[in-house]
Backbone as JSON, one array per atom type, in Angstrom:
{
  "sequence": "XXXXXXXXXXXXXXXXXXXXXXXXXXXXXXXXXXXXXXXXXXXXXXXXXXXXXXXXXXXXXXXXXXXXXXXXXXXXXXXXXXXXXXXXXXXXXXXXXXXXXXXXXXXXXXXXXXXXXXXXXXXXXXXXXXXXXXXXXXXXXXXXXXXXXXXXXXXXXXXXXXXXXXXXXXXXXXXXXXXXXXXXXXXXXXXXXXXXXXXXXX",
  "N": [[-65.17, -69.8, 85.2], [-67.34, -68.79, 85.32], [-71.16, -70.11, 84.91], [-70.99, -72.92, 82.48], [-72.07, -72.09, 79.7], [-72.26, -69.01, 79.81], [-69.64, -68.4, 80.02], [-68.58, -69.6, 77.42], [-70.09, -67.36, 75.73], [-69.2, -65.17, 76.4], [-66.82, -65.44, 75.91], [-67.11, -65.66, 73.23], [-68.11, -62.99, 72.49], [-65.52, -61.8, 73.07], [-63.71, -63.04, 71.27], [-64.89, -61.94, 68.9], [-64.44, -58.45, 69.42], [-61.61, -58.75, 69.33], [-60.75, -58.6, 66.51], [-61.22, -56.27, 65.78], [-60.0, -54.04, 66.01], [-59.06, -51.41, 67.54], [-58.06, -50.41, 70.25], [-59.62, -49.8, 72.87], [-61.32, -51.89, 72.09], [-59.64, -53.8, 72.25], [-59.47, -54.14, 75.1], [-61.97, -54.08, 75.97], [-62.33, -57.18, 75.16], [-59.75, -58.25, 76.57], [-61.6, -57.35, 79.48], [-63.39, -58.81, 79.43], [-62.87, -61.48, 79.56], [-61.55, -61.65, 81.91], [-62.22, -60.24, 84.2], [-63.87, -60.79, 87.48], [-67.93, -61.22, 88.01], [-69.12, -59.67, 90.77], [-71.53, -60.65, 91.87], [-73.06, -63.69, 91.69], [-73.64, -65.18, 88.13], [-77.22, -65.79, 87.52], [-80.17, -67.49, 86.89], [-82.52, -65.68, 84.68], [-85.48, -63.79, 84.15], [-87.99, -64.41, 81.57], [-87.35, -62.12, 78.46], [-90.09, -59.77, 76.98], [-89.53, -60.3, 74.53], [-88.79, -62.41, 74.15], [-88.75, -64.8, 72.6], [-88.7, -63.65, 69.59], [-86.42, -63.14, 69.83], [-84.77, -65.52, 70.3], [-85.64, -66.77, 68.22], [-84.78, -64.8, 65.87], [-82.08, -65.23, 66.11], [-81.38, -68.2, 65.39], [-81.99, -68.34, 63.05], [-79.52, -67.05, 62.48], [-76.16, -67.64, 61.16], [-73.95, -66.53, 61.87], [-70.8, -66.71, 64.3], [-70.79, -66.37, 66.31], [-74.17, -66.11, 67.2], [-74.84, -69.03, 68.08], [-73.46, -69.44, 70.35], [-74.89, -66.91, 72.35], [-77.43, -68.03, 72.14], [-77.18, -70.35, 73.28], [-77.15, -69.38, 76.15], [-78.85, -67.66, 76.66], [-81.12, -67.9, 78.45], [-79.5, -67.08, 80.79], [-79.18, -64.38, 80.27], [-79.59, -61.25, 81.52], [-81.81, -59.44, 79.85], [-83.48, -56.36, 79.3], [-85.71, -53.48, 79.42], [-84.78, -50.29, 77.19], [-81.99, -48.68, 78.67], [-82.39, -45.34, 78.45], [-84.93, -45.71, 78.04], [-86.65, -43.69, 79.35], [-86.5, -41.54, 77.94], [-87.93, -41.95, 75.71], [-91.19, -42.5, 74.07], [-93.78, -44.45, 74.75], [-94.58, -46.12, 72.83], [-92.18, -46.28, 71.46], [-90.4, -46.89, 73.22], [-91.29, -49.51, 73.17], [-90.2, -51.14, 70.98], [-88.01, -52.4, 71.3], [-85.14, -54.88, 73.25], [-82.94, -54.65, 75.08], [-79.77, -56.02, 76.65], [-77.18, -55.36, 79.07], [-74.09, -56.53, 79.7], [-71.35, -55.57, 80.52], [-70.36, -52.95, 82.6], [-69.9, -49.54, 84.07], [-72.32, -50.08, 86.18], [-71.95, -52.82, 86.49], [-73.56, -56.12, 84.97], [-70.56, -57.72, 85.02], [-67.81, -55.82, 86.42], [-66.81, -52.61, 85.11], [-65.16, -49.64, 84.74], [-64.84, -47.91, 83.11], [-66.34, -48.83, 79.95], [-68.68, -49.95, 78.43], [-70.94, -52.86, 77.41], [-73.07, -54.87, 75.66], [-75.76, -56.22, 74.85], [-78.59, -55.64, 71.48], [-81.67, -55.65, 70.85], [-83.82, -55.43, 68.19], [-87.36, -55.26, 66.94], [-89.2, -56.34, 64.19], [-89.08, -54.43, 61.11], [-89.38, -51.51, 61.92], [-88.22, -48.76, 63.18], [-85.48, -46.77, 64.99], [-85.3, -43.8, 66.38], [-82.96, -41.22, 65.21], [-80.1, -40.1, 67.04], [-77.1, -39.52, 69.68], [-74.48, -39.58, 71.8], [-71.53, -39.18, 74.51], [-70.18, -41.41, 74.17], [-68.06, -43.32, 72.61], [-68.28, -45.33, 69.73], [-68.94, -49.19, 68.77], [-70.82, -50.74, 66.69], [-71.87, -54.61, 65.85], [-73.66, -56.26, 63.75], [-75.25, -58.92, 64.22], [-77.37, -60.77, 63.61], [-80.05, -60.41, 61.08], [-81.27, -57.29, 59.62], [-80.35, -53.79, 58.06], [-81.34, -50.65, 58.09], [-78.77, -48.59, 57.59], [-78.02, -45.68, 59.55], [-75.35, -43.37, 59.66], [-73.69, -41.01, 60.46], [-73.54, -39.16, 57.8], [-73.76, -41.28, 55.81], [-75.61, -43.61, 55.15], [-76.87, -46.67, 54.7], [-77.47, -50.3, 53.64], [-77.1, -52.19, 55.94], [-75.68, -55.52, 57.16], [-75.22, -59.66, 58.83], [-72.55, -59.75, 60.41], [-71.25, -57.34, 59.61], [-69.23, -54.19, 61.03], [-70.13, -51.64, 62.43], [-68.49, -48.53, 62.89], [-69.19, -45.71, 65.89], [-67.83, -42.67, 65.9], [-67.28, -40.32, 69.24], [-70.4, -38.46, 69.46], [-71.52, -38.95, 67.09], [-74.17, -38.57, 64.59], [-76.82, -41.27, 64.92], [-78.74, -43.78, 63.5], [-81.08, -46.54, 62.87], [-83.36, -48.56, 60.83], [-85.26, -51.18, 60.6], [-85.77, -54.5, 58.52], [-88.18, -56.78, 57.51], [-86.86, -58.96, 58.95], [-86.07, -58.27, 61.65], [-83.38, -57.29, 64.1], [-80.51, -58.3, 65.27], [-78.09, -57.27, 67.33], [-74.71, -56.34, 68.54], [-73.46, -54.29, 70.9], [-70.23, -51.69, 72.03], [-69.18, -49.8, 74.31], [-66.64, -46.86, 74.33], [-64.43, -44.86, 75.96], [-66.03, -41.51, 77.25], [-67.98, -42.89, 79.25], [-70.6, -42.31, 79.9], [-74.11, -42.53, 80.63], [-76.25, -40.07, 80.55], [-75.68, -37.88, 79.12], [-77.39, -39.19, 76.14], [-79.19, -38.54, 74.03], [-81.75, -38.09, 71.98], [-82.14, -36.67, 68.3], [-83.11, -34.24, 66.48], [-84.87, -35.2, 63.74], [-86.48, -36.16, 60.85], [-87.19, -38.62, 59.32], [-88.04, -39.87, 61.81], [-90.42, -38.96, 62.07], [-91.65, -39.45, 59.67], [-92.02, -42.15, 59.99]],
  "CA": [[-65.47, -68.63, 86.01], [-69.12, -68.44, 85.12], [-71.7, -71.24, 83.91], [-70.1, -73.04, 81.25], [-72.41, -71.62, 78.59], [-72.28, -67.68, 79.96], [-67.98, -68.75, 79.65], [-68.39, -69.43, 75.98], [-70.68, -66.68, 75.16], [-67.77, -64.12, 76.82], [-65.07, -66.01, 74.85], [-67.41, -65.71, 71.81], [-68.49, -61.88, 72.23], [-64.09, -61.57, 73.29], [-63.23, -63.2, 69.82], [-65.19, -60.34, 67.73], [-63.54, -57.88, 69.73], [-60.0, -58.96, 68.93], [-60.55, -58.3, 65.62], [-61.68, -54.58, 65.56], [-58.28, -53.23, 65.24], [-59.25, -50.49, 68.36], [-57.32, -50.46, 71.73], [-60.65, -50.22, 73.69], [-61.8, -53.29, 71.88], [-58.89, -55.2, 72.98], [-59.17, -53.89, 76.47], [-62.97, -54.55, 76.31], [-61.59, -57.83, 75.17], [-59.47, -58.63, 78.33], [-61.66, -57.62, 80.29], [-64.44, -59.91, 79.53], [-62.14, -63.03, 80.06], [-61.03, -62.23, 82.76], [-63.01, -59.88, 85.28], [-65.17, -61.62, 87.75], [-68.84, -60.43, 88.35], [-69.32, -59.84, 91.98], [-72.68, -61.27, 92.04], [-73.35, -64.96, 90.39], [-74.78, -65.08, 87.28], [-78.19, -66.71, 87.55], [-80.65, -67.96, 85.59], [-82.95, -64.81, 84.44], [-86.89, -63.66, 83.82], [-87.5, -64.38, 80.04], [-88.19, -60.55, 78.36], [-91.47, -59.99, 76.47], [-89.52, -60.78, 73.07], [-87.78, -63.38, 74.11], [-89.36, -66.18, 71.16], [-88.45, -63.15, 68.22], [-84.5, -62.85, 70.04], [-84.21, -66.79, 70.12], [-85.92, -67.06, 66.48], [-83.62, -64.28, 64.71], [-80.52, -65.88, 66.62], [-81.89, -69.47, 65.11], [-81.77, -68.63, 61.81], [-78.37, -66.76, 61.67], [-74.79, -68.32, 60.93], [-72.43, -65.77, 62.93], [-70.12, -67.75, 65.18], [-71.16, -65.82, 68.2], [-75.02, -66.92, 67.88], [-75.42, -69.54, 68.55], [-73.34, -69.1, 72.04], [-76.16, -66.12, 72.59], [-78.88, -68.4, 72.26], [-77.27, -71.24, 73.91], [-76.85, -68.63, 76.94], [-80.38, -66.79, 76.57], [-81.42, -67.95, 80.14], [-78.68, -65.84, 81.96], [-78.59, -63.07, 79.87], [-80.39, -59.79, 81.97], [-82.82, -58.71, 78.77], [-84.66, -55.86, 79.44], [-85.77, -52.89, 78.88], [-83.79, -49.62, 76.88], [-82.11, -47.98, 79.58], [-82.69, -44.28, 78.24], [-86.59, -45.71, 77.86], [-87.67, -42.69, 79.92], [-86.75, -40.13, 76.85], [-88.54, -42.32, 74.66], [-92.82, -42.69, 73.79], [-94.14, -46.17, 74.92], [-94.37, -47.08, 71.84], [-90.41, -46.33, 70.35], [-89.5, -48.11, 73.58], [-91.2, -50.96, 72.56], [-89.63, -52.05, 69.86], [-86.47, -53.38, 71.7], [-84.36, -55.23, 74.03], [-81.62, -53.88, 75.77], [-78.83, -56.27, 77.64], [-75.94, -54.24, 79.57], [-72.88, -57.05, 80.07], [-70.29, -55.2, 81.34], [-70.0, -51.76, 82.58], [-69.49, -49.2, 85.55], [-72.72, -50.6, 87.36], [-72.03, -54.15, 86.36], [-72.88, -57.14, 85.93], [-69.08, -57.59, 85.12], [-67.54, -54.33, 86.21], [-65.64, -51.65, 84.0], [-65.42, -48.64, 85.34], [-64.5, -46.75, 81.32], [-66.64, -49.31, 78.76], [-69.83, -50.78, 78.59], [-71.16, -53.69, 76.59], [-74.22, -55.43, 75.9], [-76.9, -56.75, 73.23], [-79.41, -55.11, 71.54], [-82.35, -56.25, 69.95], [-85.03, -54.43, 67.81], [-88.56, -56.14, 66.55], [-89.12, -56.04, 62.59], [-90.18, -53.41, 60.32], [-89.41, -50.5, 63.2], [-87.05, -47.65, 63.31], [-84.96, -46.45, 66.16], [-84.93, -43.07, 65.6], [-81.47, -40.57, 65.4], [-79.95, -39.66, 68.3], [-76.17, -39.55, 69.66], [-74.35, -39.52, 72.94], [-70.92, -38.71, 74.35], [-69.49, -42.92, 73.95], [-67.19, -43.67, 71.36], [-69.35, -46.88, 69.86], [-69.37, -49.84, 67.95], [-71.74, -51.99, 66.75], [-71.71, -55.42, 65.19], [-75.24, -56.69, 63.73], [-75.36, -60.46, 64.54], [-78.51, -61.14, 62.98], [-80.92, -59.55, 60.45], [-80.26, -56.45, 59.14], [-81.28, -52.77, 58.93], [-81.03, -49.43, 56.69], [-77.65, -47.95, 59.46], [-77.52, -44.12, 59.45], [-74.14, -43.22, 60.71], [-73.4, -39.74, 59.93], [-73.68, -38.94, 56.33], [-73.31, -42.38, 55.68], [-76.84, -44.93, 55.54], [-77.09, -47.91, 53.67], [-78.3, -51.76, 54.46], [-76.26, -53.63, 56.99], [-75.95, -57.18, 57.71], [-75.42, -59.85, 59.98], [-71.14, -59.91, 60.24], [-70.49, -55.75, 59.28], [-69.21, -53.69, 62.11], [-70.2, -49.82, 62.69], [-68.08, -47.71, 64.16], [-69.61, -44.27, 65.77], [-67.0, -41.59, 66.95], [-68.46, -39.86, 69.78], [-71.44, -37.53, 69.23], [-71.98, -38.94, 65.63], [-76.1, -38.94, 64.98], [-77.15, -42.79, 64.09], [-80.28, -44.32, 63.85], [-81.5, -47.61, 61.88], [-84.23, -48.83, 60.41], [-85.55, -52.89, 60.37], [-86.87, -55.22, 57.88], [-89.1, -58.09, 57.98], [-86.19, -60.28, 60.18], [-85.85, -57.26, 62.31], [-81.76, -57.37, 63.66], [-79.95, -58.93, 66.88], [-76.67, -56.51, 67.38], [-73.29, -56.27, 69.74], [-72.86, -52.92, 70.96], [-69.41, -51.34, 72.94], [-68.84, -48.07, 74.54], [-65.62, -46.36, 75.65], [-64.04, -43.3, 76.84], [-66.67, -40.63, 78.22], [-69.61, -43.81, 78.87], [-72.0, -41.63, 81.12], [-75.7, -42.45, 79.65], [-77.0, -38.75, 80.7], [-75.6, -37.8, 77.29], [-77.62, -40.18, 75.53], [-79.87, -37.53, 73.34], [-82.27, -37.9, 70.25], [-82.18, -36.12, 67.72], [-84.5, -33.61, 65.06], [-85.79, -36.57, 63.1], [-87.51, -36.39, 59.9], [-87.57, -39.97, 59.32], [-88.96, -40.41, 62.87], [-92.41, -38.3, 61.79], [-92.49, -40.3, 58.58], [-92.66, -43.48, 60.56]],
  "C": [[-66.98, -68.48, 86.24], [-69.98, -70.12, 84.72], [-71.22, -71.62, 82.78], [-71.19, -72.66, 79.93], [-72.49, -69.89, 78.85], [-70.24, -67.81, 79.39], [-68.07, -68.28, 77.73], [-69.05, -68.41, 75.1], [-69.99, -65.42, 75.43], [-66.9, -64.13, 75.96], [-65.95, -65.35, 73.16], [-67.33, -64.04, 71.28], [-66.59, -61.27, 72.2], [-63.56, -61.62, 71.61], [-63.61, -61.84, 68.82], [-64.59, -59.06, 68.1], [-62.15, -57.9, 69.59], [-59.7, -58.47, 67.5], [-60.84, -57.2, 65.26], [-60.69, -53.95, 64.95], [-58.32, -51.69, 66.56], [-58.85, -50.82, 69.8], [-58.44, -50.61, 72.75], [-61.47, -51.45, 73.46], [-60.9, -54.42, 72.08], [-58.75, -55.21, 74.36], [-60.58, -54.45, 76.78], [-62.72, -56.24, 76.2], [-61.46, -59.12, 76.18], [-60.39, -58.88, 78.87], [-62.78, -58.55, 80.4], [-64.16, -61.18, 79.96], [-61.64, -63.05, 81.59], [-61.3, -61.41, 84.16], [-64.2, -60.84, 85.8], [-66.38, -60.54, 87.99], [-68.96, -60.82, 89.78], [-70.22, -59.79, 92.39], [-72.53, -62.61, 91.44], [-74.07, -64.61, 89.23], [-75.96, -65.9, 87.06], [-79.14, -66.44, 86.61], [-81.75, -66.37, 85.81], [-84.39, -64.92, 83.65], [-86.87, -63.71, 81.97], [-87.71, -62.4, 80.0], [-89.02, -60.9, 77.61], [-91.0, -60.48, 75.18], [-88.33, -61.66, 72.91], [-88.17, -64.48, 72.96], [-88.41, -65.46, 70.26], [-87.12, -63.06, 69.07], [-84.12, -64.27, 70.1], [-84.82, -67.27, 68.51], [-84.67, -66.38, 65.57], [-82.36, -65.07, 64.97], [-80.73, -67.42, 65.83], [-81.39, -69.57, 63.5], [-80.66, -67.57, 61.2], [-77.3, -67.79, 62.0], [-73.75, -67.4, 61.46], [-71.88, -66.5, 64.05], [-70.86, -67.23, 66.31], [-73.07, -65.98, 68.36], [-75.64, -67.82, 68.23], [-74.53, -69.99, 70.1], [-74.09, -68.27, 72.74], [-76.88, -66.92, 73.25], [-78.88, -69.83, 73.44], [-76.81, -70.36, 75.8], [-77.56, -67.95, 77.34], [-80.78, -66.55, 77.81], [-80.67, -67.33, 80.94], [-78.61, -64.61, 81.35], [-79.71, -62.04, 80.2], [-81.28, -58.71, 80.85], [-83.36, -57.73, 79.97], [-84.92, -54.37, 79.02], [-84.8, -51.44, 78.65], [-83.68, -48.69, 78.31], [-82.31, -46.49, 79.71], [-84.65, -44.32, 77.36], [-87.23, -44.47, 78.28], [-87.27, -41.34, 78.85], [-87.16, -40.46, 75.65], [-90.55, -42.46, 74.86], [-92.34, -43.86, 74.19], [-93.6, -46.95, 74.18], [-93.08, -47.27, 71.39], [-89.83, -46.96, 71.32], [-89.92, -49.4, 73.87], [-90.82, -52.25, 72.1], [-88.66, -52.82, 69.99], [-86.55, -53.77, 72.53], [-83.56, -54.9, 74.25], [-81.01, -54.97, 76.76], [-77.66, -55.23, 78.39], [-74.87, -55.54, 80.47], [-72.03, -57.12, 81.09], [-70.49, -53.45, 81.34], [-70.07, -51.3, 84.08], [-70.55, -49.73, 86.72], [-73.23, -52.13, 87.17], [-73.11, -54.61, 84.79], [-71.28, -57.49, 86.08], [-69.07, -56.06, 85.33], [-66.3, -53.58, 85.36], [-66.04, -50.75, 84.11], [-65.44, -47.29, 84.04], [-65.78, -47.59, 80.1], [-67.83, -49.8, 79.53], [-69.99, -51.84, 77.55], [-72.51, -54.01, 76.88], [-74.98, -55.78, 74.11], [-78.0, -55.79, 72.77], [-80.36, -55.81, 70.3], [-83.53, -55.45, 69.26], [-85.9, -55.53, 66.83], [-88.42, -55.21, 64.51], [-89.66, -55.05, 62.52], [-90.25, -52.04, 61.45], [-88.43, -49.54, 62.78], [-86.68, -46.71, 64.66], [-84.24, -45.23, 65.65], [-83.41, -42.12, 65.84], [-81.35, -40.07, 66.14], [-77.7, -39.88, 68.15], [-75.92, -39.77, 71.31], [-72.7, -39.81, 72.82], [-69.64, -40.04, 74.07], [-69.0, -42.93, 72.52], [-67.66, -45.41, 71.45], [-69.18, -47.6, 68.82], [-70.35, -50.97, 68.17], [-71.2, -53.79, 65.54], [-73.26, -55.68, 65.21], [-74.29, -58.28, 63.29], [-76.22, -61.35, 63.94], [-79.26, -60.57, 62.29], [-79.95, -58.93, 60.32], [-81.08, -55.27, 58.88], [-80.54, -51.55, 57.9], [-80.3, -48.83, 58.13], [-77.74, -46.71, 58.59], [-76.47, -43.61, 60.48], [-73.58, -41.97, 60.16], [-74.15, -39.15, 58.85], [-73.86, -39.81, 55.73], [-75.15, -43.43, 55.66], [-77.09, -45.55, 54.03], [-77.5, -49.09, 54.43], [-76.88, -51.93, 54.65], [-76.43, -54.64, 57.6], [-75.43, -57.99, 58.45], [-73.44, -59.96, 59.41], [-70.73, -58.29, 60.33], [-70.62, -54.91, 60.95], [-69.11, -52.33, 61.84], [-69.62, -49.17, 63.65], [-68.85, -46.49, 64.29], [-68.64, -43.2, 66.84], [-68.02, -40.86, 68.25], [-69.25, -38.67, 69.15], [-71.7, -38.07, 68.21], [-73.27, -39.7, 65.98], [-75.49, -40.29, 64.35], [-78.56, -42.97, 64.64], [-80.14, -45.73, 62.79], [-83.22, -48.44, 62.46], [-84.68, -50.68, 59.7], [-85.91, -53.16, 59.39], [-87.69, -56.36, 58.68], [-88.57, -59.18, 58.82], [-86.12, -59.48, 61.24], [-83.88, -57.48, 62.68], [-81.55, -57.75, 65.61], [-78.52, -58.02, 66.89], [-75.55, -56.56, 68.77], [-73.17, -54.76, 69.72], [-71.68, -52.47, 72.08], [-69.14, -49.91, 72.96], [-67.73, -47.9, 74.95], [-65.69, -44.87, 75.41], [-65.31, -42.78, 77.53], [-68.67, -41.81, 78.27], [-70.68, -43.42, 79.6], [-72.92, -42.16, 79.84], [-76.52, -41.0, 79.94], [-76.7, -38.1, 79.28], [-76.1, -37.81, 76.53], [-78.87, -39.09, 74.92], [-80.49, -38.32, 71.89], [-82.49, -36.65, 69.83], [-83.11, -35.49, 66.75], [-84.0, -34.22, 64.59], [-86.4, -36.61, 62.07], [-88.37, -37.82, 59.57], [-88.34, -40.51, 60.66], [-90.23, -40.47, 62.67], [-92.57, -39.27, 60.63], [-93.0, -41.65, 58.72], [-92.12, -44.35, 59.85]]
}
């Protein structure tokens, strides 16, 4: 359907989805296999941290990166798309892909998908929004605040976040490569941070 390395990096991101155990993750799933994008997918501008998103991907062992990395060149990096309710600097620290969702590149008019990447030693501070979300960290790993709930997470563990529940996380020295999926209500106007203590402490 696609370049044969965007193919296997669908099938790959499809596989971790099968195993969720969540009806929107088998629908997200589907539809990755088997919606076309009604554009081509072509080859794509590196982003500014493209070296540190093909280094962390380098030196993990999760099945799905090294289809990522062997896929890097088509994949639409750039920057967070709720950048404009962030400082310069907090939207810095990342990469933001967007997959699949209502304004493409695959379309899905209920779910979104995409990658996310954050630089070492950073913190992305607490916030929420109205998407029912999980994540998978792919690479590195990161102090997750998911409710009530924060501890270190690593590259394989998957976070679910009901909607509205605050989350934030916090890098080490590998910083972290992650899978994130949205369903039901996926508007990004939602998309809110939160009073922060840990933000001010830096």
């Amino acid at each position: 359907m696609y370049a044969p390395e965007y193919d296997a990096l669908l099938q790959a991101l499809a596989a971790i989805y099968r195993g969720e155990g969540r009806d929107a993750a088998d629908r997200t799933a589907q539809a990755l296999l088997t919606t076309p994008a009604p554009e081509p997918i072509a080859p794509q501008e590196p982003t500014a941290l493209d070296a540190q998103i093909r280094k962390i991907l380098a030196a993990s062992d999760h099945p799905a990166t090294a289809a990522i990395l062997a896929a890097q060149s088509l994949i639409p990096w750039g920057t967070n798309p709720v950048a404009d309710r962030m400082s310069d600097d907090a939207a810095a620290i990342c990469a933001v892909t967007t997959l699949m969702g209502p304004e493409g590149p695959i379309p899905a008019p209920d779910l979104r998908l995409g990658l996310f990447y954050q630089q070492p030693d950073t913190y992305y501070a607490l916030h929420n929004h109205d998407a029912d979300e999980t994540y998978v960290i792919l690479a590195g790993r990161a102090l997750w605040t998911a409710g009530e709930d924060t501890r270190i997470r690593g590259a394989g563990e998957m976070i679910h976040h009901p909607s509205l529940m605050p989350h934030a996380f916090r890098t080490g020295p590998e910083g972290m490569l992650a899978l994130w999926r949205w369903s039901g209500d996926v508007n990004t106007h939602s998309y809110a941070f939160l009073p922060d203590p840990q933000a001010l402490a830096g």
